[in-house]
N, C-alpha and C positions, 0 to 999 in steps of 0.2 A: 146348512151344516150345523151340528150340533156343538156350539160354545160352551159346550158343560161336559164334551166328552172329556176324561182324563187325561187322554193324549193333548188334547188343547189347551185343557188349561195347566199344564206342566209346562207347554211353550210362556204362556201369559204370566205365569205363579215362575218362571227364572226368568224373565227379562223384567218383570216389576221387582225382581228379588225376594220377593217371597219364599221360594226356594233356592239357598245356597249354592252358585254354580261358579266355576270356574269361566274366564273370560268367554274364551271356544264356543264353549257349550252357549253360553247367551247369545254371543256371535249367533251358531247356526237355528235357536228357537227366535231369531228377530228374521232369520233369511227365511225362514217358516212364515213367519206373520205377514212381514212382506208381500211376500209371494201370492199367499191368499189373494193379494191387492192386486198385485201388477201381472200374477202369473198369466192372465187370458191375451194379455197384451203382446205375451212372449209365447206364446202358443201351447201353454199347457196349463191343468185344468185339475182341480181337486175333486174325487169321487170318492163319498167318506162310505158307498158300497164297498167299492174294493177292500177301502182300509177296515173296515167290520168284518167284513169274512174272516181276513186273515186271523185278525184278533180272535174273533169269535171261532174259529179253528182251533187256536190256540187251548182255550177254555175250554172247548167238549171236545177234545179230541186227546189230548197233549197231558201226560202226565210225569212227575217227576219221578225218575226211575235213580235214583241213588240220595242218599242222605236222610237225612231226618223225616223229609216230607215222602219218601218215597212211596207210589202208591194215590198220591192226590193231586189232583186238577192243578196244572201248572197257569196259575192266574200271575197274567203279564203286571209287572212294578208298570206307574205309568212313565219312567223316562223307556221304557222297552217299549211300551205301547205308541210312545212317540216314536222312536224309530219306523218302528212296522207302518204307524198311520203315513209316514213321510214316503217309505220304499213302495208301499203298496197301494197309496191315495193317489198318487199325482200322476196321471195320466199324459200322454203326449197327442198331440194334433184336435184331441176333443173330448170327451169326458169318457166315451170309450173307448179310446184309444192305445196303445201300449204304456206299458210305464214309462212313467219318464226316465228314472235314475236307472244307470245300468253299469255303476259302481260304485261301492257304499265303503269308507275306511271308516274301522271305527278303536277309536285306539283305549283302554280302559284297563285298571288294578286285575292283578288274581283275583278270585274268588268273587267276582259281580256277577257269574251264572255267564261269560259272554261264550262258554261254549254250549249252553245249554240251550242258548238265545239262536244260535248258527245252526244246530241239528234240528229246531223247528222251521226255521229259514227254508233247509235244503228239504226236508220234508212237504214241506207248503209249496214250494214251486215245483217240484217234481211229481207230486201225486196230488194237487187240489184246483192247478191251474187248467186245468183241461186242453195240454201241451201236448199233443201228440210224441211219441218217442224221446218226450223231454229225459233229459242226461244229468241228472247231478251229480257232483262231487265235493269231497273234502281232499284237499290239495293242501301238502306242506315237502319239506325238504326230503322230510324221511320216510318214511312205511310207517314208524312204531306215532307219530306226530302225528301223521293225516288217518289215524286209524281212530285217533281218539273221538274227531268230530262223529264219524263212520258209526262206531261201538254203542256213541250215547244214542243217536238215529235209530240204533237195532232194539235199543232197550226202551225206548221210546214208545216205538210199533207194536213191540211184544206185550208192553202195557195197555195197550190202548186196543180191547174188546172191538170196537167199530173200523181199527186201521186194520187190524190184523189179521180181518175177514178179507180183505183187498190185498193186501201185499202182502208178499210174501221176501222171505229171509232166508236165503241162500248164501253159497260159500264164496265171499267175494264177495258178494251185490245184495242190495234189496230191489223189490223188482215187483210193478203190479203189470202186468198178463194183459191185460186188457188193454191196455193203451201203451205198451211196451215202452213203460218208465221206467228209469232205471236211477239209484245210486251208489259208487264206489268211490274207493278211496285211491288216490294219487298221487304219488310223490314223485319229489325227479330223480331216486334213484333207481326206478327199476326201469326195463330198458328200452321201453319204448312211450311218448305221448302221443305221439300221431294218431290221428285219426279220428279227434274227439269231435262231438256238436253238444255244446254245453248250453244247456238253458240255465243251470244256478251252478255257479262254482264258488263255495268255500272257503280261502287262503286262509290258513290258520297262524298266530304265531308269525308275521311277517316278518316281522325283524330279525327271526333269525335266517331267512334266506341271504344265501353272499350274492346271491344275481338274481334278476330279475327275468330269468326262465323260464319258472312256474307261471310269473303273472304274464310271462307274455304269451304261453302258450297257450294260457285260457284266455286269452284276451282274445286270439286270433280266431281259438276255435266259437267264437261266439256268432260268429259274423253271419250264418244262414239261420239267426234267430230270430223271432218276431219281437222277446222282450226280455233278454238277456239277464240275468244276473253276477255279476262280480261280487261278493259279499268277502272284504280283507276285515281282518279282526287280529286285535295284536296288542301285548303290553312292551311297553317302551322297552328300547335296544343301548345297545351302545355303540354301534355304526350311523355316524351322521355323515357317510358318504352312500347309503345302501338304500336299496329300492325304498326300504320302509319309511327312512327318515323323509324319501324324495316325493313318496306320495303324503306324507305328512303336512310337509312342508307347502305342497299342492295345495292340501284341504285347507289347512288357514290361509293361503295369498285367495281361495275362492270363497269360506263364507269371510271375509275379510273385505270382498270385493275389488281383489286386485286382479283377480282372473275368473272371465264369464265363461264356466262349465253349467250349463244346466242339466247336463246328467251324470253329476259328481257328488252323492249326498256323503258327509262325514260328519263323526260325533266324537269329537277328543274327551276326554276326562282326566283332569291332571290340575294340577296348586298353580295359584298365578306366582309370577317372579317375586312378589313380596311376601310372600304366607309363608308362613314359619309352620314346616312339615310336621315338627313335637305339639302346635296347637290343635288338641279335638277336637275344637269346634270347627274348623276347616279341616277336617280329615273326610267329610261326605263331597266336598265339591270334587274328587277323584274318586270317589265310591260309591257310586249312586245307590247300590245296594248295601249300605253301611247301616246297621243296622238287621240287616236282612239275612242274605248270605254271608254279608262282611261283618262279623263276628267282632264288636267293640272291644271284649276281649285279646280276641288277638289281634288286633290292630295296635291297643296299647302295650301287649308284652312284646310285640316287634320294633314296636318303636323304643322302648326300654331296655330292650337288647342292640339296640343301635346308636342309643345314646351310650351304655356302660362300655357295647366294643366299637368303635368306630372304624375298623376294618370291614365291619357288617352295614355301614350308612350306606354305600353305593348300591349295593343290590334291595336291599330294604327301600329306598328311594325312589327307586327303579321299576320295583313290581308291586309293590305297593301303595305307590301316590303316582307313578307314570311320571319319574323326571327322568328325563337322556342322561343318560352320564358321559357326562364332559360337556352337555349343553349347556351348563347355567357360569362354569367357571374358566373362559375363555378369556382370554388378553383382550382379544376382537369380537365384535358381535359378530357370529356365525355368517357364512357365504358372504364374509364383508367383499373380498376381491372379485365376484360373480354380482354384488350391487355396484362395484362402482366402473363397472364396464360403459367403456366409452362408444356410442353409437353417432354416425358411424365411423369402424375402425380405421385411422388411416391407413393408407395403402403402403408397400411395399417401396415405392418408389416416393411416396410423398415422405415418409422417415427419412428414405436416404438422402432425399434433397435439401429438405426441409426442418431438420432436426438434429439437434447433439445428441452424441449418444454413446453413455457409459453404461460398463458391465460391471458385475461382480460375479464370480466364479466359482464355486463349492466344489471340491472335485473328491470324490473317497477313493480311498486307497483301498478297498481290496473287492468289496462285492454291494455296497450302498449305491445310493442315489446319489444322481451327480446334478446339479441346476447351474446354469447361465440367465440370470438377473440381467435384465438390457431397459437403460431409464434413458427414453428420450425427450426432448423438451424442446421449447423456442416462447416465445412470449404467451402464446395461445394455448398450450397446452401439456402437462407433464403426463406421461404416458410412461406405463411397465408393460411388458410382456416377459415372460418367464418359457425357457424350455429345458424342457427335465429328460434325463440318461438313464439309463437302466442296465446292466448284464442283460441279457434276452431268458440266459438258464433262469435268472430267479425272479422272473414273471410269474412262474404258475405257483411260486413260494409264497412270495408277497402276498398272490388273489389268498390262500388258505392261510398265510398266519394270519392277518388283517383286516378278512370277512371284505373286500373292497374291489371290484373291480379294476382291477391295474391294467389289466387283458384289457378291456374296452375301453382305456385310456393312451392305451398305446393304438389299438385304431383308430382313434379319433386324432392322433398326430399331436397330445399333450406330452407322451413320455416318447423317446425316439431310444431305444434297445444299439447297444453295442453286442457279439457275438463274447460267446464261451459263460464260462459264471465269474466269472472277475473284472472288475473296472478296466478297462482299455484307454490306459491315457493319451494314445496317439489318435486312437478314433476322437476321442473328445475333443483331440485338438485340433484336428482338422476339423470337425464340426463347428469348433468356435472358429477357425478362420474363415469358412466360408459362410459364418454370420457376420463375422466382421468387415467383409466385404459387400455383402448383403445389404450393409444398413450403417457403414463408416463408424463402427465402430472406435473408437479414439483411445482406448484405454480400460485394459481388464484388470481389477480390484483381485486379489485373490490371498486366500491363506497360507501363509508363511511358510509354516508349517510343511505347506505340497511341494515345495522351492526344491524339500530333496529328495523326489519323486520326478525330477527331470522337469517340472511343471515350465519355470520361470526359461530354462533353454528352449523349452519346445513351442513357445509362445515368441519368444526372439526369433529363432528361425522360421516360422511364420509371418513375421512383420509384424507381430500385434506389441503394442508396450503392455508390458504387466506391468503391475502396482502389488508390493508385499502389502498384503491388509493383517493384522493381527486379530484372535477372532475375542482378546480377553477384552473382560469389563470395562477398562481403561477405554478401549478403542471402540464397541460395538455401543456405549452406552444412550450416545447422543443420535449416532443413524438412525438406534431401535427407538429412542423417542419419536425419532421426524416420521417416522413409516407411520406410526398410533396417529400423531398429527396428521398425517396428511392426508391416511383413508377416512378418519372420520369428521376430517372438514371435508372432506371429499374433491380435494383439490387434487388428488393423485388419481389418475384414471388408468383402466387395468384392462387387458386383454380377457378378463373372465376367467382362467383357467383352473381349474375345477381343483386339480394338482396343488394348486395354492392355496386354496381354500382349505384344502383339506389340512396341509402344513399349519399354514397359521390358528387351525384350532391344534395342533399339536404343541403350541408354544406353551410352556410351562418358565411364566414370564419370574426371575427370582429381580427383588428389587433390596438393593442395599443398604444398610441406616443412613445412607445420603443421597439417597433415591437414585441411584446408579441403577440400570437396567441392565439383563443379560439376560438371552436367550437360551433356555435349557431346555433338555429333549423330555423330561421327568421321568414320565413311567414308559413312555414312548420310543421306539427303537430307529435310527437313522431318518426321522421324519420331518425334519427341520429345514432343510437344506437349502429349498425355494425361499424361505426368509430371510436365512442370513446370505445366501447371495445377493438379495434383494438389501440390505445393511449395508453389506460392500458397497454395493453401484452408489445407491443415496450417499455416502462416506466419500468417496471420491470426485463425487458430483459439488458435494459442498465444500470440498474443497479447491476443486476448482476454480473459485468464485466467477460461477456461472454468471453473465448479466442478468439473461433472459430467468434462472432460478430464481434471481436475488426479486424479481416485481410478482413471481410468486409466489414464494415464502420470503417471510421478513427472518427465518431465520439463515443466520450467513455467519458462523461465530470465528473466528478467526484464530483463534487463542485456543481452539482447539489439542492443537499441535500431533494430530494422528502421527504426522510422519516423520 
């Protein structure tokens, strides 16, 4: 192999640091080096033919059809050339054997060319692999999205004197005759996906998808392929419950090393936690093409307009250096209640035998979320589990203001739906009675406030004892401490559920001139709900002066005076 090709020494020149890169990025060029090492051991195999062609594709075939350069040989930057060396080198069972990767996320600022990088992608696999009936597409939510990828591919072709003898551009499709290759564009609104066999599929734009429909449907259709391509490309979201953030989140637990995909290649590009987003000198470690196509001009009058409005900092942020918004300024580090999931869960009948066990109750009054917080405990172990209500009418509300799967949290039996579009406080209450039968329940914590809403009778006439909780600063301050304390000593162990996860990045934590805590919804709409029932139950727990609590947290204040 050639240790002087560009694409190699881009891996060598950002892991020595020579080139400026964000954590990720080194991450995935040391999983590259590696690999060279150990790949034959795992059964796959670097063939720097394959990765030459494509390149070399690139360079005499491939020209830039819009901008400045328009009209001239699109010669690949070499962090691009690394990608291609990585998708199209690494071979599976023996050096000519299939690719290995057979899906690629690669997440990166506007304006680094990454759709220009995607239409030679779909281009190269469907007319140079010698893929019989090979199927490309460009896939996004909408027609006018997945046209884009589709558009630049036509104008590509049209340039390029040698493609354009072979394929042909028709309405709807490009299409070479000869080996009855095809590529169109795809979205999930028009009204049918069926039927597809996808050799390279496109996902453009990920993050704005609300479900992960499109990707599953190219996934599915992949399956009678010899060497499949996934190719997802996308600038950071603001849904950190949504396909995109989920395959994100993927890519770094695997070049991370927390999970063994050997056919998952991914390239993030984004600021690490401490880099100050106004310093230029780290503005290329999220813009590989900084300098390039990324325009230092405008990189600095966007960032100059986002320091004078600061209304303009989230989306500036966002699409142009790849930070999540809402990812960096959490109360909690992200999917804390989905890490601190205790394996394995006890059972159903060991809580009720084996365990105390207080609630706290969040109930809304007219069309919100409703959460029951259940904290059991005994010497071995402090355990939450959370179950969340909903109206069933505003399920399909929730999934469109939200962009968030609510629908397929309610089949997975995290939310449990009451009938009509308004809160059902008898259905809720029977629901908590027969948890609290379920698992001896002892005692439901709940808001005041619902006491004249029928709450506290209809909890009476069930057998269950309520407890008035108060939800102001005075009474939530020290619960909402112990919750911070105990996920991240990690003494509080959690059912997982995804619904709480999500809540507790909603917490827009206000802290008082005497460090008083209170949990506020901020820009966030009825989202909170699963935490502060979860305040309650710990509030009533500590005051019970639990034994078994007291040998696992030393805090046990007495002088509290909640009640």
């Amino acid at each position: 192999m050639d240790n002087n090709h560009p694409a190699h020494q881009y891996a060598e020149q950002v892991v020595s640091g020579e080139i400026l890169a964000c954590s990720y990025i080194k991450l995935t060029c040391k999983r590259y080096l590696d690999d060279l090492i150990n790949g034959p051991s795992k059964g796959f195999f670097f063939n720097q033919s394959f990765a030459d062609h494509v390149i070399g594709f690139c360079h005499r075939f491939i020209k830039h059809s819009v901008g400045e350069w328009i009209g001239q040989p699109f010669y690949l930057e070499p962090w691009q050339q690394f990608q291609l060396w990585n998708l199209f080198g690494w071979r599976w069972g023996d050096h000519e054997g299939p690719r290995r990767f057979r899906t690629s996320y690669t997440e990166i600022p506007r304006k680094n060319g990454k759709t220009t990088l995607s239409a030679v992608i779909n281009i190269y696999c469907a007319f140079a692999e010698n893929e019989a009936k090979a199927e490309g597409y460009f896939a996004a939510t909408k027609k006018e999205q997945a046209s884009i990828g589709f558009e630049e591919a036509k104008r590509m072709i049209s340039q390029s004197p040698e493609l354009s003898k072979h394929i042909k551009i028709m309405r709807g499709v490009i299409v070479r005759h000869k080996m009855d290759q095809t590529i169109k564009a795809l979205s999930a609104d028009q009204d049918s996906m069926d039927g597809l066999n996808i050799h390279c599929g496109v996902i453009d734009e990920l993050h704005a998808h609300k479900t992960d429909e499109v990707v599953n449907v190219l996934r599915t259709a992949t399956g009678s392929r010899r060497q499949p391509l996934i190719y997802e490309i996308t600038t950071a979201g603001t849904n950190l419950q949504g396909v995109c953030y989920d395959h994100r989140k993927y890519t770094i637990q695997i070049i991370e090393g927390k999970v063994l995909d050997e056919r998952w290649f991914g390239m993030i590009y984004t600021l690490d936690p401490e880099d100050d987003w106004q310093d230029p000198e780290l503005w290329v470690k999220a813009n590989p093409n900084f300098g390039i196509s990324k325009k230092p001009e405008y990189l600095k009058a966007m960032v100059t307009e986002a320091i004078n409005k600061p209304a303009t900092q989230s989306s500036i942020k966002r699409l142009d250096f790849n930070l999540w918004e809402g990812a960096k300024d959490r109360w909690l580090p992200e999917f804390i209640w989905n890490k601190q999931k205790v394996y394995p869960e006890p059972d159903d009948q060991d809580l009720k035998e084996h365990f105390e066990c207080m609630a706290g109750l969040d109930v809304a009054a007219v069309r919100d979320f409703n959460a029951l917080s259940m904290l059991f405990w005994n010497e071995d172990l402090l355990f939450a589990k959370t179950q969340f209500w909903i109206p069933s009418d505003m399920v399909d509300e929730r999934v469109k203001k939200y962009n968030i799967g609510f629908d397929q949290w309610v089949d997975q039996g995290w939310i449990r739906q009451s009938s009509g579009n308004i809160t059902d406080t008898n259905f809720i209450l029977d629901e908590v009675h027969a948890l609290a039968l379920k698992y001896n329940i002892s005692l439901v914590a709940f808001d005041k406030a619902m006491a004249y809403h029928g709450l506290l009778q209809g909890l009476m006439e069930r057998g269950i004892e309520g407890l008035e909780h108060p939800q102001s600063i005075m009474y939530m301050s020290e619960p909402t401490k112990e919750i911070e304390r105990l996920l991240l000593s990690g003494e509080l162990k959690t059912d997982g559920n995804p619904v709480m996860d999500w809540m507790l990045g909603n917490v827009d934590l206000y802290v008082d001139p005497n460090a008083n805590y209170k949990m506020n919804k901020g820009k966030s709409v009825d989202k909170i709900d699963g935490p502060v029932a979860l305040a309650m139950a710990i509030s009533a727990m500590m005051q019970s002066g639990a034994t078994a609590y007291k040998k696992i947290s030393p805090y046990n204040d007495k002088s509290m005076g909640f009640f």
